[in-house]
N, C-alpha and C positions, 0 to 999 in steps of 0.2 A: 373827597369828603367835605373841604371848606364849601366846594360849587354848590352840593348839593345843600350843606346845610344854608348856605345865601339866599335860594331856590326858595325854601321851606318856609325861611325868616320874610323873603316877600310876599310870597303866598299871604302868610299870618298878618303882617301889614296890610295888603290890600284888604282884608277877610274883614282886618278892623277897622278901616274906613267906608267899609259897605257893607255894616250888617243892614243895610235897610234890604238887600237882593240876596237870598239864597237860590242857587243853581242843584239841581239832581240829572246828572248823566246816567242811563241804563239803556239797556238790550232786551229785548225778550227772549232771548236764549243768550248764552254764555258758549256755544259753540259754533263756529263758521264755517262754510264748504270752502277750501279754495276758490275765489276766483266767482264768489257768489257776493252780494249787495250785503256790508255792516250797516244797517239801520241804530241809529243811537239817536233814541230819545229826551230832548233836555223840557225839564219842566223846569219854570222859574215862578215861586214865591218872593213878592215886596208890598210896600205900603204905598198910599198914595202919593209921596211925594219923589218917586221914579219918572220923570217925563218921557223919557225913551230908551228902547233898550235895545241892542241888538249884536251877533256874534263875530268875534274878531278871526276871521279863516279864511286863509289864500288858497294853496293848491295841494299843501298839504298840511297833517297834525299828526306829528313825531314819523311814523313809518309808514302811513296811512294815506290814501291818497283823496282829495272831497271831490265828491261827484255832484254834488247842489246839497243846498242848504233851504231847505222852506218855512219859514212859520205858519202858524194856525190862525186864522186870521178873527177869532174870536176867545183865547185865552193864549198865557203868555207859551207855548208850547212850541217848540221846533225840531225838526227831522233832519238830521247831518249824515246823509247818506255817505258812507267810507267804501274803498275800496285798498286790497292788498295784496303783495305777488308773494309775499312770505308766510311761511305757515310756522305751524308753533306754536308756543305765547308770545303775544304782541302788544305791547302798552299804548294804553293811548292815555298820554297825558292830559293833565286839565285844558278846557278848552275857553278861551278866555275871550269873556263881551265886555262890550264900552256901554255904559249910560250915561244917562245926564239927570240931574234932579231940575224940580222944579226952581226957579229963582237964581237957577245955576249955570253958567252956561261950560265950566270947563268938564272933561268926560270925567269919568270914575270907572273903574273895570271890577268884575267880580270874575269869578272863577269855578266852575264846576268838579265833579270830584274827577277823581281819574278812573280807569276801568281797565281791566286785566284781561282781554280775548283770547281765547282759545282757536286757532285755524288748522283745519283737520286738513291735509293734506290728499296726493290721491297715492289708495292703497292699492298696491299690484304686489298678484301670488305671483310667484316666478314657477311655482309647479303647477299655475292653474292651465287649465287644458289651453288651445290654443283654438280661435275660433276666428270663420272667414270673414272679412268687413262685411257690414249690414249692406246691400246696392242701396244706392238712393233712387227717392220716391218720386215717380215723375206726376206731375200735378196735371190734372187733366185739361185736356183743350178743349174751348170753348169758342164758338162764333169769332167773338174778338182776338184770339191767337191766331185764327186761320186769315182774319181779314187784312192784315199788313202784306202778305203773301199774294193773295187777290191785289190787293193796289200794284205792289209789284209788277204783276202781270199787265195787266190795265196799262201799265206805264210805259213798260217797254212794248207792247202792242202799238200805244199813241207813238212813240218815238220810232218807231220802223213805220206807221201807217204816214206820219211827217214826212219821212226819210223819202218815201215812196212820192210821195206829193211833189217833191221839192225837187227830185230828177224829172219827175214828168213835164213839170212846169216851169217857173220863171226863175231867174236865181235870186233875183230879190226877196224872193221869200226867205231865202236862207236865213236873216238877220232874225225876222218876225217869230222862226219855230227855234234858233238858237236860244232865246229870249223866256222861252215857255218856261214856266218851273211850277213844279208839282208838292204843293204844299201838302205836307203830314202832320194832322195833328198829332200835339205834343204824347198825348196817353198811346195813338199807335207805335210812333218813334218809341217810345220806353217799351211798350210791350214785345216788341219787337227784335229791340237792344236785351233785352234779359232773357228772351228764348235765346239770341247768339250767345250770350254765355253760358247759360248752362249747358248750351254743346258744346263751348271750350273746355269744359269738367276741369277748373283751377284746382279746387282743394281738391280733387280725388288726385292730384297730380302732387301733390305736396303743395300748391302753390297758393295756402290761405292769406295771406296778407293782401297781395293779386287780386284775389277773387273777393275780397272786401272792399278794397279800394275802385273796384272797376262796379260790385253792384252800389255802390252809395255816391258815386261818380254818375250812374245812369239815372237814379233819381234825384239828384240833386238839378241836372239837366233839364231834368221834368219840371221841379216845381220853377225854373227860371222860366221854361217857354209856356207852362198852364198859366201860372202866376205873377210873372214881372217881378222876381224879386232874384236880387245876385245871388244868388246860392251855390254856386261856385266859390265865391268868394268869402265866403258867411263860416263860422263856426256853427255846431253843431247846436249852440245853448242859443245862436244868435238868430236860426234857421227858425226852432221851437216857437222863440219870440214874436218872430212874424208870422207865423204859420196859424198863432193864437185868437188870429182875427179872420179867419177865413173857415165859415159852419163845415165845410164839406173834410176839412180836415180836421176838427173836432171828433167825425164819425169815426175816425181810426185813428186819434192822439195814442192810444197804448199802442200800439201798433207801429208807431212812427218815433214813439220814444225808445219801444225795446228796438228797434230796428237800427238807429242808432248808435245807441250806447255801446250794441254786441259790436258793431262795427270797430266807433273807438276805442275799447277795450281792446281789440285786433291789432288795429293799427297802431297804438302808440302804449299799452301798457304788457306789449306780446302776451295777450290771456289766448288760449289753444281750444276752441270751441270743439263741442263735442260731434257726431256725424251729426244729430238731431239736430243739433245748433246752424249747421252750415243748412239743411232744408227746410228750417223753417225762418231763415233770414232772406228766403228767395219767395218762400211764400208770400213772407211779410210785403216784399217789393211786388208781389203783383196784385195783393190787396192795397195798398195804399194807391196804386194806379188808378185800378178798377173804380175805385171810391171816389174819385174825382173826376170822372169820364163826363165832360157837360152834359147837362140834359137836354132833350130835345124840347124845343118853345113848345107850351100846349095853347089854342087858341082859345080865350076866350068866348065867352058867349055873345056880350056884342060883337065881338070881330064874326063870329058867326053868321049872325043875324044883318050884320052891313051885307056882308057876301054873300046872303041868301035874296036881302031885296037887291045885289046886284046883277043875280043871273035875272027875276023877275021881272 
């Protein structure tokens, strides 16, 4: 009782060194899916002599875990995306920001209200019938599925047509056809890498963590050899970052965020995706592939027209 009422008495302290900033925390619903995105809304109300404002949150607030934080980049409004593995009632205590006033330079903090969520948990009848898994859905093949396959061929065709050269003829060659290497590009390699897993069937095995870690391992690969950027190495907020500057990833930014997040959520907060969740996070990776596949150069009209008074 002392802790709390202390709590209370600096709340009211802080409250009355900064009435000039009132905070509002709210939800658009008051109930949560397990293991589904808490969206809390903070609006803030002040007077012109706020110079900057902004909110004080590591990696978590009280039981809740932060998945990003954004503001609105034209009124004081922010999105504190939460995430939680507990259901029930779950508090989320006030959430507390630094300012600074004008002519001022030390910080000031205010504090928003608290909020009381509800997290529905998942409901199982133990008399409900009993029914067979859904089979998962094979995504159909297209030209560029069958063409990794084709190089394939092509390759070991070259490498026995070598083989055959190289008895017939000198042994010095030996060196010159050891030396040969058959470059893949990066979007075949990936396409390629994600059909071999889906014929390892991980989570139809029980083996979801596996099969999260190896499909976001295969694209992460990808964007190092399309892109020149360590992504092996990169976190997932830090991958987004750089990815921000490149148009062809813009075309599937949702795509590339949900693909993601379901990932880490997998991997480190053990959330247990549904069968729909596990074929459309494979989908997700052959779309973000495909969407990045370079274009072929188109020639211009003078390049044309040079070529044309060159056959002439």
């Amino acid at each position: 009782m002392i802790k709390k009422a202390f709590f209370f008495f600096f709340l009211l302290s802080s409250t009355a060194l900064a009435q000039e900033v009132r905070l509002t925390a709210k939800t658009e619903v008051d109930t949560f899916r397990l293991g589904s995105w808490i969206d809390v809304q903070v609006e803030g109300k002040f007077d012109a002599t706020v110079d900057t404002i902004a909110p004080v949150v590591k990696d978590s607030v009280g039981l809740l875990e932060v998945i990003k934080v954004e503001r609105n980049s034209t009124e004081p409004k922010w999105l504190i995306r939460l995430s939680t593995i507990d259901s029930g009632k779950v508090f989320l205590p006030p959430i507390e920001f630094d300012y600074t006033v004008k002519g001022d330079t030390s910080k000031h903090k205010a504090y928003t209200n608290s909020l009381l969520l509800n997290i529905a948990g998942v409901t199982i009848d133990p008399k409900g019938e009993i029914k067979d898994i859904k089979q998962p859905m094979s995504a159909p093949w297209l030209f560029e599925d069958f063409l990794p396959y084709l190089i394939a061929l092509i390759v070991i065709a070259a490498l026995a047509g070598g083989f055959y050269y190289y008895w017939r003829k000198k042994k010095q060659k030996q060196d010159l056809l050891a030396n040969i290497k058959v470059i893949i590009p990066p979007h075949r390699e990936a396409l390629t890498a994600l059909r071999v897993l889906e014929e390892k069937k991980l989570w139809q095995q029980g083996l979801v963590k596996q099969y999260y870690s190896e499909i976001t391992e295969i694209i992460r690969h990808f964007f190092e050899r399309r892109w020149g950027i360590i992504a092996l190495e990169l976190t997932t907020d830090e991958i987004l970052l750089q990815m921000k500057h490149i148009p062809d990833a813009l075309k599937v930014w949702k795509e590339m965020d949900s693909f993601f997040i379901a990932a880490d959520l997998v991997k480190f907060a053990k959330y247990e995706p549904s069968l729909a969740e596990h074929e459309n996070e494979i989908r997700s990776a052959y779309e973000i592939v495909r969407m990045m596949v370079p274009k072929a150069p188109v020639e211009t009209e003078p390049q044309l027209q040079e070529a044309t008074a060159d056959v002439g």
